[in-house]
N, C-alpha and C positions, 0 to 999 in steps of 0.2 A: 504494500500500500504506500501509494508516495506521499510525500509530508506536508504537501498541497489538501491531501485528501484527507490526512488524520484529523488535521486541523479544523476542516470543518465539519468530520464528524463530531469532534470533542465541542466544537460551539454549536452544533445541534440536538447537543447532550444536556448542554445547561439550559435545563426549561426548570419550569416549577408549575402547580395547578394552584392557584389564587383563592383564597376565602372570600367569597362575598358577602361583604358586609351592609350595604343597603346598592339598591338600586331602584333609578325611576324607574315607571312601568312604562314600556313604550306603548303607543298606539298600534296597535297591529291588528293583521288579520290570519286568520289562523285556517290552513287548510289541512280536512285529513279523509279527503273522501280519493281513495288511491289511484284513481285515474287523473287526475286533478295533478297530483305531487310525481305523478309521470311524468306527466308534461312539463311540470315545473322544470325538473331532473334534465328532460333531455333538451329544454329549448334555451335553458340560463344557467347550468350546473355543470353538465359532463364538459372535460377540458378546462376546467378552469379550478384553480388553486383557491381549496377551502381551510378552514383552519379549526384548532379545537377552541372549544370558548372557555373563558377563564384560564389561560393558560400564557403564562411572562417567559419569554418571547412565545409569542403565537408557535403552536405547532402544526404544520403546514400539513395534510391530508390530502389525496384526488379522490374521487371516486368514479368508478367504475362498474357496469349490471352486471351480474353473474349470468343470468339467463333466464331467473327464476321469475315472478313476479314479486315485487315490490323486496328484492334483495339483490345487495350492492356489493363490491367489498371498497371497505376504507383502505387507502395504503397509505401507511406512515412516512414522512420525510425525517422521523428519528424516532429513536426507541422511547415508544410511552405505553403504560398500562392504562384504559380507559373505562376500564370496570362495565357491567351489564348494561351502562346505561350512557350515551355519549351525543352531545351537540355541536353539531359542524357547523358553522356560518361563511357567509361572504359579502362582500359589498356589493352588489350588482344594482347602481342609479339608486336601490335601495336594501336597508340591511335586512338578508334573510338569511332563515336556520333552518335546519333540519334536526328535528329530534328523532335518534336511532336506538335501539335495542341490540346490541351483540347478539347473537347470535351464535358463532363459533369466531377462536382465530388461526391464523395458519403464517407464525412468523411474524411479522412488522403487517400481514395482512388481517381483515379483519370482518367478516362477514356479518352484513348488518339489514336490519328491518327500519323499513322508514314510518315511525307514528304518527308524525304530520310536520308541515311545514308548517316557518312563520313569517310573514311579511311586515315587515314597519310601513304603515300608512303614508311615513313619511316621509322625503330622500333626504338622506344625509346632506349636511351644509356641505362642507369640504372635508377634502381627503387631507387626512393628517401625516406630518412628516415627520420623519425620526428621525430624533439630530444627537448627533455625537456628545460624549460627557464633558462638562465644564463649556460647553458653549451657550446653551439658555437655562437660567435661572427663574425661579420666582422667589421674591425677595421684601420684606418691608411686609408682611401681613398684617391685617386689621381685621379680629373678626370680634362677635360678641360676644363676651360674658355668659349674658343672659339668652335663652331661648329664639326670644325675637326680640330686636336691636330695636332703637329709640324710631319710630315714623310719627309724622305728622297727627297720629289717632291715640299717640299711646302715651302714659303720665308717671311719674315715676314717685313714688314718697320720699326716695333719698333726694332726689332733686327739692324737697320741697327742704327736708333738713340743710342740704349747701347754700340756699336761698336766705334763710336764717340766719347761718354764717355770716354771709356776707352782708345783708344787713346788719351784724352787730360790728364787722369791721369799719362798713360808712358812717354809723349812726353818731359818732363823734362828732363829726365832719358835718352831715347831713341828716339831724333829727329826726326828721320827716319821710325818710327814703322807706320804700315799701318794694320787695319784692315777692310777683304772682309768679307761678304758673300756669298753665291754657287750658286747665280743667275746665269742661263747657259748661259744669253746674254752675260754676260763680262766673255767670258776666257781666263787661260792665262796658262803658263807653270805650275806655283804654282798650281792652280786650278786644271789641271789634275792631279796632284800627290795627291791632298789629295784627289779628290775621288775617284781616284783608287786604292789609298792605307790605307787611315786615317790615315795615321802615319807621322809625323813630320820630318823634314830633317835638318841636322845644320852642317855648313862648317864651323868651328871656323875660320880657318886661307888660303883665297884663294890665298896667297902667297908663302905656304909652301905644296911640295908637297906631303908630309906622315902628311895631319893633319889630328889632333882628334876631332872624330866625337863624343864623348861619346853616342853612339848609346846600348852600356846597361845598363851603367847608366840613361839614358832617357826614354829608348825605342822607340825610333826613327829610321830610316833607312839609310842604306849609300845611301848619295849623287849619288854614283859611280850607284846604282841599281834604286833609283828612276829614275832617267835622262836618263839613259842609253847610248844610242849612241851618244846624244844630252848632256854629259857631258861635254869634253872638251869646245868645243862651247862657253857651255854657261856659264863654269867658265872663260874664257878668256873673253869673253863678259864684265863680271861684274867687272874683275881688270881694261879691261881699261876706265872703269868709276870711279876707284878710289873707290872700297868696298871691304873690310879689311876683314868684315865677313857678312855671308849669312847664314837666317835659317827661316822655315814655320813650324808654328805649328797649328794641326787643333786647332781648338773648338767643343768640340763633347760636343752632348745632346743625352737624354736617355727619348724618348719618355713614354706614359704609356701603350705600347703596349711589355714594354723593347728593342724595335729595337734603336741601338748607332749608329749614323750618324754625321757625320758633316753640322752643318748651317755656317759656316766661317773658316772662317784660318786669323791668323795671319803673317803679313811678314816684316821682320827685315834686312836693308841691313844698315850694319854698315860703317862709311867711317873713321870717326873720332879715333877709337879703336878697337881691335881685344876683341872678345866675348867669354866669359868663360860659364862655367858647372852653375854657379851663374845665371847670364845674364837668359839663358834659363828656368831656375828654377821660376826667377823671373815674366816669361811670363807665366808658368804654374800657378804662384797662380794666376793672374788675372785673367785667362780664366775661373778657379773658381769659381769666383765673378760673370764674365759675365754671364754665364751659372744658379747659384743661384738666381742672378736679373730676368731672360728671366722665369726661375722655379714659379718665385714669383709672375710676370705677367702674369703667362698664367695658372696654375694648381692652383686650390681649394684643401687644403689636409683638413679634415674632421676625426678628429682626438676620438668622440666619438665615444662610442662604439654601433651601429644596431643589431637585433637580426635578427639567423636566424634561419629561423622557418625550413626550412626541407632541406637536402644535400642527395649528391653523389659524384662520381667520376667525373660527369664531369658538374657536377653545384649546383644551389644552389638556396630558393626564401629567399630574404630577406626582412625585413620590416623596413623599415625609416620614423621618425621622425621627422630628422631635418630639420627645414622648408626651409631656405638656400639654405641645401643641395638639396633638393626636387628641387626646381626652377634648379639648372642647371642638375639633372637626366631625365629631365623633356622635353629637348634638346638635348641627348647626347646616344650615341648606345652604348659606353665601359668607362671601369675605370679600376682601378690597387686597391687592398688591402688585408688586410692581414686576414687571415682565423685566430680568438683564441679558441682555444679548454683548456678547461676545464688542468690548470698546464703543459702546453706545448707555447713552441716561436711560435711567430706568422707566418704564411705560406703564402709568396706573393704568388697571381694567374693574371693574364690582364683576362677579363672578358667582354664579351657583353653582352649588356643589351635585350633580347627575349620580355619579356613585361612589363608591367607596367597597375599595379590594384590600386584604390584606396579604402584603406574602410572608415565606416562611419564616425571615429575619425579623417580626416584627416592624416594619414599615409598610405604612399605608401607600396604596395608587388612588389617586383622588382624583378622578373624573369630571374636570370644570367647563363650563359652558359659561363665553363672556354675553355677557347680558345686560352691560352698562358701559357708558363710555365716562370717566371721571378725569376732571382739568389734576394738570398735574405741573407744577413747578412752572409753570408760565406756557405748560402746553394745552390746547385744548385737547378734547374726547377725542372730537375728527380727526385732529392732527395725528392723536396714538395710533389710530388704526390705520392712517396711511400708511403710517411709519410700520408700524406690524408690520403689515403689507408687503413694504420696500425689504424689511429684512429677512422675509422667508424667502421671497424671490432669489435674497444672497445666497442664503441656506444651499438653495438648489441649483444655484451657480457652481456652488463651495463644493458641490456632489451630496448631500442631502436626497432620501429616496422616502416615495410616502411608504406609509407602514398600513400595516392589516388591523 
């Protein structure tokens, strides 16, 4: 045997059969009426290279009819024991399997009954490429804590404790400071404005009737438009309670989905002194704080670097390590991280998590599907994905081949 050929019998040697650990359901259609998975067989199957499922690297199969009806024999492209019961898949425009029953075997061959076929309703996005080791990472992880991560619908009570906090650090400064969160039971004027606008309102002076809003130096909105017809009202309202100055500012968080929402607002009714461009400035570094604190209690970032073993445009399987990390992937449908290719910046994507395989060393294959596009260091979404884009084409410049 020449040394050409030992060699890739011995890397057709190292397979493993994968534990599955959850998988989406795909949409399929299911045939097992045996004329039917005949035709399947001979008009998109015979001739073409099938593989066993659940099996790192894929182990390649053909088949071929015996004579008989509805029996085949499988032949192996390396030595695997497939036990009574075995599923061969392929890509063909869309992913299908065959579920089989051994039968007998005869060597590396393997004679088999076919149960039924499966068709996925629906064709695969793109065919994914395997790329060589240390050339794409995923790196910089963000995922939740808890179950499901902070959205726009959901409230949190430790949020309402750091809100607390942080009123007892202004209240020196600012008696009067009061912060909410967006619970819909308690609403109130304040409360529609920030979510229907997210943006911040600041009256310096309800005495003077041409005051400065610093609305571009903030970014904030005039009073006159948040309030609208309910403006006079409610600035008369507040002078004769004796407030100098009036001002709301959200608190936004940036889930790992990238959706920006408000959990709170801020609100300032000053009675003691009229409030400057400072003043508000001062309520923005805290909101800072708040929001870094709520970041540091709810999100795991995972900061080593995963490898990944084959990509595309619109996903990717990765393999993880970190044990840690494993425990909350383990509970969790999505995560945020950064795609590194080989002397390129890293490329945020939000990501669902499709399955989760484990092999024999204890590391996870984690099956993501990109399903968001997030700004990233001064790059847009759009931008990431060009760029994706541009660097697999490398890939298969570099000799990069798609995988099974």
């Amino acid at each position: 045997m020449s040394a050409e050929k030992e060699e890739k019998n011995s890397e057709q040697d190292n397979y493993e059969k994968v534990e599955v650990i959850r998988e989406d359901a795909r949409e399929n259609s299911i045939v097992n009426e045996q004329a039917k998975i005949a035709y399947l067989i001979k008009e998109y199957i015979l001739g073409k290279p099938l593989y066993i499922k659940h099996t790192i690297p894929s182990v390649e199969v053909s088949l071929e009819p015996v004579g008989k009806d509805n029996q085949y024999t499988l032949i192996l492209k390396r030595p695997y024991t497939p036990g009574a019961e075995v599923s061969v898949y392929l890509t063909y425009k869309r992913h299908m399997e065959l579920s089989c029953t051994v039968l007998k075997t005869e060597g590396s061959e393997y004679i088999v009954s076919i149960k039924e076929a499966i068709i996925s309703n629906k064709p695969r996005a793109e065919k994914r490429l395997g790329v060589a080791e240390h050339e794409v990472f995923g790196h910089h992880f963000y995922i939740s804590k808890n179950k499901i991560d902070f959205n726009p619908m959901s409230f949190s009570v430790s949020n309402k404790v750091l809100f607390k906090d942080a009123e007892r650090t202004l209240s020196p400064l600012y008696p009067f400071i009061k912060i909410f969160d967006m619970d819909p039971q308690n609403d109130t004027p304040e409360k529609k404005i920030i979510k229907k606008f997210g943006k911040g309102v600041f009256i310096t002076s309800l005495t003077i009737d041409s005051e400065t809003e610093f609305t571009e130096e903030l970014g904030t909105m005039s009073a006159k438009e948040a309030l609208g017809d309910n403006y006079k009202s409610f600035k008369t309202d507040l002078v004769n309670k004796g407030v100098q100055s009036w001002l709301i500012r959200p608190i936004l968080y940036t889930n790992i989905k990238g959706e920006i929402f408000p959990i709170g607002y801020m609100l300032l009714k000053s009675s003691d002194k009229i409030l400057g461009l400072e003043d508000y400035q001062k309520l923005e570094a805290e909101e800072t704080k708040i929001v870094e604190r709520i970041k540091d209690s709810n999100t795991i970032i995972l900061n080593n670097r995963q490898i990944i073993l084959n990509i595309s445009p619109s996903g990717a399987l990765l393999e993880v390590e970190d044990k840690e990390f494993q425990g909350y992937l383990l509970q969790r449908t999505d995560m945020t991280f950064d795609l590194l290719f080989k002397y390129m910046a890293g490329l945020r994507f939000y990501a669902r998590i499709h399955h989760i395989r484990k092999k024999s060393n204890g590391n996870l294959l984690i099956g993501l599907g990109f399903h968001g596009i997030v700004y990233t260091g001064g790059i847009s979404g759009t931008k990431s994905r060009k760029m994706l884009e541009e660097s697999l084409t490398h890939l298969i410049k570099q000799g990069a081949s798609y995988t099974s």
